[in-house]
C-alpha positions as CSV (number, residue, x, y, z in Angstrom):
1,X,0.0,0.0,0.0
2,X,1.2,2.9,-0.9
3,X,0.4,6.6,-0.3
4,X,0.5,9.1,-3.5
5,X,2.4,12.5,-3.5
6,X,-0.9,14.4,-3.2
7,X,-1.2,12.7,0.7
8,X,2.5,12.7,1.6
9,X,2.1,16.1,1.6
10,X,-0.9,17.0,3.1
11,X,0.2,14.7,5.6
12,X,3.4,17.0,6.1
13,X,2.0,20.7,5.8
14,X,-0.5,19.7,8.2
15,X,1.7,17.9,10.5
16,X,4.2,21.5,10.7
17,X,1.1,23.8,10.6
18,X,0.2,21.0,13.7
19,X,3.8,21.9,15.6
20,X,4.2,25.9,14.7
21,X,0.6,26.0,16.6
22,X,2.0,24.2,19.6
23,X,4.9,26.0,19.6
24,X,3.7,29.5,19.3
25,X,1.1,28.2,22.3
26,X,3.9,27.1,24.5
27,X,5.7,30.6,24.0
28,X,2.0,32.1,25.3
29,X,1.7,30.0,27.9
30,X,4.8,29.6,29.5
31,X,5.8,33.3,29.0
32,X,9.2,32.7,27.1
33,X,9.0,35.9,25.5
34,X,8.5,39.4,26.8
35,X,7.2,42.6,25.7
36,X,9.5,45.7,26.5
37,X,7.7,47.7,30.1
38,X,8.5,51.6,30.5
39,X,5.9,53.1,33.5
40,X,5.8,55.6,35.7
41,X,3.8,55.8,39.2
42,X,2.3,59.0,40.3
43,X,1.5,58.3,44.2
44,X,1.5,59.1,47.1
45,X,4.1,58.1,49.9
46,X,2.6,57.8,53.6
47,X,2.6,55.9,56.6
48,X,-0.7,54.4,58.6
49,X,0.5,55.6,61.6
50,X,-0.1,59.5,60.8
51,X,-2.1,61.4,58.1
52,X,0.9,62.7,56.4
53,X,1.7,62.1,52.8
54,X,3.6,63.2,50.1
55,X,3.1,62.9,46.0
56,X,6.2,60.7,44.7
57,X,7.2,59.2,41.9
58,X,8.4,55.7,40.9
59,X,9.6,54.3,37.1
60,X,9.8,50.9,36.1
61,X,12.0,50.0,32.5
62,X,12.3,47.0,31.2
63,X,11.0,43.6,29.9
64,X,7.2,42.2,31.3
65,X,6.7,38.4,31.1
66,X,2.8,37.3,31.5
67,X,2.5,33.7,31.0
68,X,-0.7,32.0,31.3
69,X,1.0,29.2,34.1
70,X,2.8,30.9,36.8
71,X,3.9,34.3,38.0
72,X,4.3,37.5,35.8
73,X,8.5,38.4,36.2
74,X,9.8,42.2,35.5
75,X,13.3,42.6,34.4
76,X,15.1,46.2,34.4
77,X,15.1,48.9,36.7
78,X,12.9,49.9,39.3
79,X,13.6,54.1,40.3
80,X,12.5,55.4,43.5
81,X,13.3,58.5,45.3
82,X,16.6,59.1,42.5
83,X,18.2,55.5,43.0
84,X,17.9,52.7,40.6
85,X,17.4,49.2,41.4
86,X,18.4,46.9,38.7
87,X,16.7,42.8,39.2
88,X,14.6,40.3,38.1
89,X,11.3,40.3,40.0
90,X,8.8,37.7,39.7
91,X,5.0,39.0,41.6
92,X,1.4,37.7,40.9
93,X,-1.4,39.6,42.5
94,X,-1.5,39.5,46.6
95,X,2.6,38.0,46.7
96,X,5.2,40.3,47.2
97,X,8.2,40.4,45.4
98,X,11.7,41.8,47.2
99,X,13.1,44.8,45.5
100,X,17.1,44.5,45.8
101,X,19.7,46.4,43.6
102,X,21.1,42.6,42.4
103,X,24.1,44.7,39.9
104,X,25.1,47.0,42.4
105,X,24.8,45.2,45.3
106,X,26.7,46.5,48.6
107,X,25.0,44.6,51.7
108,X,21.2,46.1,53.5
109,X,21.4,49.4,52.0
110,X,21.1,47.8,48.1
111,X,17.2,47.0,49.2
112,X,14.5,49.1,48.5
113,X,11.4,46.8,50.1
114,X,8.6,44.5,49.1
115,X,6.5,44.9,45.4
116,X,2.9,44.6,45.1
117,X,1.0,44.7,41.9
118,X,-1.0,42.5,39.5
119,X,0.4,40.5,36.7
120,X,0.2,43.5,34.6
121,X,1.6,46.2,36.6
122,X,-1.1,48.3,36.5
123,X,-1.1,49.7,39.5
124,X,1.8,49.4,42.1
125,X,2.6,49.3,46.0
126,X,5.8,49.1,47.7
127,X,6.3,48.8,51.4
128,X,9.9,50.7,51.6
129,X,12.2,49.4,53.8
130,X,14.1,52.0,56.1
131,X,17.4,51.9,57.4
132,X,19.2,53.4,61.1
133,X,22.9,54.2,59.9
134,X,22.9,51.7,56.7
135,X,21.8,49.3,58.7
136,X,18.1,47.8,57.5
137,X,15.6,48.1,59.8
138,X,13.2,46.5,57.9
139,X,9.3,47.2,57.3
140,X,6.3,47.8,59.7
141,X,2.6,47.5,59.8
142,X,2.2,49.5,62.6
143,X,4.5,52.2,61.1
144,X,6.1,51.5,57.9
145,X,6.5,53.4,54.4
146,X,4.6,52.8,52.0
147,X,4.2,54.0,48.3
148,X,0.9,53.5,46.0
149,X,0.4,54.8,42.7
150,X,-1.3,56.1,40.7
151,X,-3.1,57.6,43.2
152,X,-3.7,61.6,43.4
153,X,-4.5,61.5,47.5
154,X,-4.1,59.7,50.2
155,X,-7.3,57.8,49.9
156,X,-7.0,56.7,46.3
157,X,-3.5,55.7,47.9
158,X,-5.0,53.6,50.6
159,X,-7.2,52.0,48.1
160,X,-4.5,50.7,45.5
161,X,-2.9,49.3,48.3
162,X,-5.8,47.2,49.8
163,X,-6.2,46.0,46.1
164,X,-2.7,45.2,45.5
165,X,-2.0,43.1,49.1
C-alpha cells in the first residue's frame, strides 16, 4: 500500500502547521518571550500611623513576562526617590516580590522593600524598607512606608494598596 504524493504532503504541511501551533502556544503560555515595560507611578508616599503624605514618583524599564501558568517576572530597573534598582522580579497579584539592587549590590542598604501589583503592573505598592545608619531596619505595619500609585491623595492611595495586598 502505498500513499500518493498528493497525501504525503498534506500529511506534512498539516503535521508543521500541527507543531508551529503548539509551539507558538507554548511561548504564550509559558511566558518565554517578553514585551519591552517603561511606567511611571504618580502616588502618594505615607505611613498608617499619621495622616501625612507626600506625592512621589516611581519608574519601572524593562521587559514584562505574562505567561498564562505561573507568576508575571519584571526585568530592568525599578527608580524610586533618584536611585535605581536593577533585578529580576517575579510577583502575581496579593505575593510580594523583594526589591534588591542585584548589579550593584553593597549589603542592607542595596534593598528598597517589598512589590505589590497584579500580573500586569497596572497599579503598584511598595512597602519601603528603612534603614538606622545603613543598617536595614526593615518594614512595619504598625508604622512603615509605604508607596501606592497612581493615586492623586491619600485615599486613592489607601485604596490601590488594599487591592494590590
Amino acid at each position: 500500500m502505498t500513499l500518493n504524493k498528493k497525501k504525503v504532503r498534506k500529511i506534512l504541511i498539516g503535521s508543521i502547521l500541527i507543531g508551529a501551533l503548539t509551539f507558538a502556544t507554548a511561548i504564550d503560555v509559558f511566558g518565554i518571550t517578553g514585551e519591552p515595560c517603561s511606567k511611571t507611578f504618580k502616588g502618594i508616599e505615607y505611613r498608617l500611623s499619621d495622616t501625612s503624605s507626600t506625592s512621589k514618583e516611581v519608574s519601572m524599564e524593562g521587559t514584562l513576562w505574562n505567561p498564562l501558568l505561573g507568576k508575571s517576572r519584571f526585568q530592568g530597573i525599578i527608580t524610586y526617590d533618584n536611585k535605581a534598582y536593577e533585578g529580576n522580579f517575579s510577583f502575581k497579584q496579593g505575593d510580594g516580590a523583594f526589591v534588591m539592587d542585584e548589579s550593584n549590590y553593597t549589603g542592607a542598604n542595596s534593598s528598597l522593600g517589598i512589590l505589590h501589583t497584579d500580573e500586569t503592573l497596572s497599579s503598584i505598592t511598595l512597602l519601603i524598607f528603612e534603614y538606622d545608619d545603613a543598617y536595614i531596619q526593615g518594614w512595619e505595619a504598625e508604622n512603615g512606608l509605604i508607596f501606592s500609585g497612581d493615586a492623586e491623595t491619600r485615599e486613592e492611595a489607601e485604596l490601590v494598596t488594599d487591592r494590590n495586598m
